[in-house]
N, C-alpha and C positions, 0 to 999 in steps of 0.2 A: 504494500500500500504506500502509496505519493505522501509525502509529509509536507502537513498546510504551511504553506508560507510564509503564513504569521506566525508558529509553532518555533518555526526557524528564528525568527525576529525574537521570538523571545527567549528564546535559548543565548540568543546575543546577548539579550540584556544581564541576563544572568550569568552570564561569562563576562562581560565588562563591568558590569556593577561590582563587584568583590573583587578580590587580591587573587593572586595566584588562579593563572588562565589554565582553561580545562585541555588537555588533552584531544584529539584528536577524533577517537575512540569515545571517551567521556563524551564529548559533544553530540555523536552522532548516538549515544545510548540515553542522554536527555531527550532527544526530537523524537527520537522512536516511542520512548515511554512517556512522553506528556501529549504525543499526537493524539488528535481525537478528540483533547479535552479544552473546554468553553478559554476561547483566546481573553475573551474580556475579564475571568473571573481570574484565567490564571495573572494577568497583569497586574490588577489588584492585590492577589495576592503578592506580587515580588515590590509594588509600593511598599505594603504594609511588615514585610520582613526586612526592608531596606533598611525600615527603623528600629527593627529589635536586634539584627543580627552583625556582630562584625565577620562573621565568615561564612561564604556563600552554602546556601542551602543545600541538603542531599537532594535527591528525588524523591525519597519518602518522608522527607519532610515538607517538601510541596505538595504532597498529592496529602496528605492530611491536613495541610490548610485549605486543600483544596475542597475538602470536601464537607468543610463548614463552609464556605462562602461558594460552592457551583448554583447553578440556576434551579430554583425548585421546581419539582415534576411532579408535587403531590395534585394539579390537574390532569396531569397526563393520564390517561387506563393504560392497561399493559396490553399489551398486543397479541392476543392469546390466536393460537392456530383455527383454522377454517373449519366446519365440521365436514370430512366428506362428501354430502347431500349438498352442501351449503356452496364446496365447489365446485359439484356437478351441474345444479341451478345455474351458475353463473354462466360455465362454458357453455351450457346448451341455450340460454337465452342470447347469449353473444353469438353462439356460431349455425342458430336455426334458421334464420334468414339464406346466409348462405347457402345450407342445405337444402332448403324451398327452388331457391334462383337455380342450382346445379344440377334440379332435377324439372327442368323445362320441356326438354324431349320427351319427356315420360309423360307430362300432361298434356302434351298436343296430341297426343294419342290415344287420349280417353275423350269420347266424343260427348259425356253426360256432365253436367255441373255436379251431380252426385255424387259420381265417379272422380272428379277431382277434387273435392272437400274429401270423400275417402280415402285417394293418398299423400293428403295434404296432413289428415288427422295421422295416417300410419308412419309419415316422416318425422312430426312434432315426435309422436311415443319413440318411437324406432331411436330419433336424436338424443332421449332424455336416456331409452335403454342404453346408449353409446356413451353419452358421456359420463356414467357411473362408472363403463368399465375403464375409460382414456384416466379418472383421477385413481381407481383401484390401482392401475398399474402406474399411477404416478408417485402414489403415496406407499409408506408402511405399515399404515393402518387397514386392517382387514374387517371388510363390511360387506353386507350381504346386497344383492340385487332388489328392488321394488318388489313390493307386492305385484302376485300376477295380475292381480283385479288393475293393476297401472299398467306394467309391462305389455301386458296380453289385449289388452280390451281393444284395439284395435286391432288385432291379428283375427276376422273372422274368416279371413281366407284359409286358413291352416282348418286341418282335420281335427277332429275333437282329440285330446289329448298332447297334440302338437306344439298348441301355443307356447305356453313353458318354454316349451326347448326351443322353440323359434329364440324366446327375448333372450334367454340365456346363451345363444349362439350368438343372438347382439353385444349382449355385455363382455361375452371373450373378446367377439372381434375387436369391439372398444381396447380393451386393456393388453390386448397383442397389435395393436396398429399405434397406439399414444392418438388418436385422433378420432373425429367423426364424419368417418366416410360411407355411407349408403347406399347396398347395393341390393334395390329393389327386386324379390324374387319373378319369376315369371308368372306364378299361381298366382302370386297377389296382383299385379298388372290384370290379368285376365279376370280377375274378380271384380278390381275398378272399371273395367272397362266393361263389364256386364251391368252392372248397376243403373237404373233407369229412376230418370226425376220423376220427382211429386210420388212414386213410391216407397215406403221404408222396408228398410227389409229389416225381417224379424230374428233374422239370425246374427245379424250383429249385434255384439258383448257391449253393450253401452256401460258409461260410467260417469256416476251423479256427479253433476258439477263441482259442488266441493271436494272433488276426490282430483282435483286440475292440478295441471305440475308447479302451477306457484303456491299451494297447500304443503302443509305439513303431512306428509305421507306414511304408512307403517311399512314397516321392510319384511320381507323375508330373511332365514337364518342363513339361506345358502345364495348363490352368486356363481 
């Protein structure tokens, strides 16, 4: 790491201001162990020792004056780590857009408004199952996949039984690719492209509104 400029400057002071000039070595083991730390507080402090001491201070006796006179941080919070979910949210409201835009060809070819609100809803799930798996393989932390009723609820293209391992074939891809890349199966295509307006079909797995990916979700234990 570069050592701030003013670190240097004060390192000066503290070599000119007292008797007997530091070394070579010394100097450049001052700049290292006082970088980093608040330039205006340390100056103060070499005022304030200028008038107690006649011979120039150690480094651990600047860094304990330092550290009744540094800048208080009792407003700061501490910066506690992301929760998993919390980083998964983020990627996938950041990178869903794109996903939408990259799969353009796919919806020139579904001829129904239906039909394209259906792979519009299986890209949203599809991206959300992806980005769980891109932060599992980013992270240390081991957590489970979505509940199916999230993962699954648009997979009604998939044969009963199947969904599951459809979203869980997502979540690997996610955490073996670091990314979310989507690649539309052929069954489900031909399921969007069956779909006819103004009829519902009854076979697709809906999912109550509050159960939407900006909610707080229940997980499953496996992944």
């Amino acid at each position: 790491m570069s050592v701030d400029p003013q670190i240097i400057s004060i390192v000066d002071r503290i070599n000119g201001a007292w008797p007997y000039k530091l070394s070579s070595s010394a100097i450049v083991d001052y700049q290292d162990r006082l970088n980093g730390l608040d330039t205006k507080a340390l100056n103060k402090i070499i005022d304030d020792l200028l008038d107690i001491l006649d011979e120039r201070p150690t480094i651990n006796k600047i860094k304990l004056a330092y550290d009744k006179h540094r800048p208080a941080s009792k407003n700061q919070q501490p910066v506690l780590p992301s929760h998993p979910y919390d980083m998964a949210r983020e990627l996938v409201n950041r990178e869903r857009p794109c996903v939408v835009a990259a799969s353009k060809a796919l919806f020139d070819q579904i001829p129904t408004d239906a039909g394209k609100a259906a792979l519009r809803a299986y890209l949203y799930a599809a991206a959300w199952v992806m980005a769980q798996g891109v932060v599992s393989g980013q992270t240390s932390r081991s957590f489970g996949m979505t509940s199916d009723r999230i993962a699954t609820g648009y997979l009604a293209w998939t044969a009963p039984g199947e969904d599951l391992r459809e979203a869980r074939n997502l979540f690997n891809r996610g955490r073996q690719l670091g990314r979310i890349e989507i690649e539309v199966p052929g069954r489900a295509m031909a399921w969007f492209k069956s779909q006819k307006d103004g009829v519902s079909a009854k076979s697709v797995k809906r999912i109550p509104r509050e159960q939407g990916f900006g909610k707080e979700q229940r997980f499953g234990a496996t992944g």
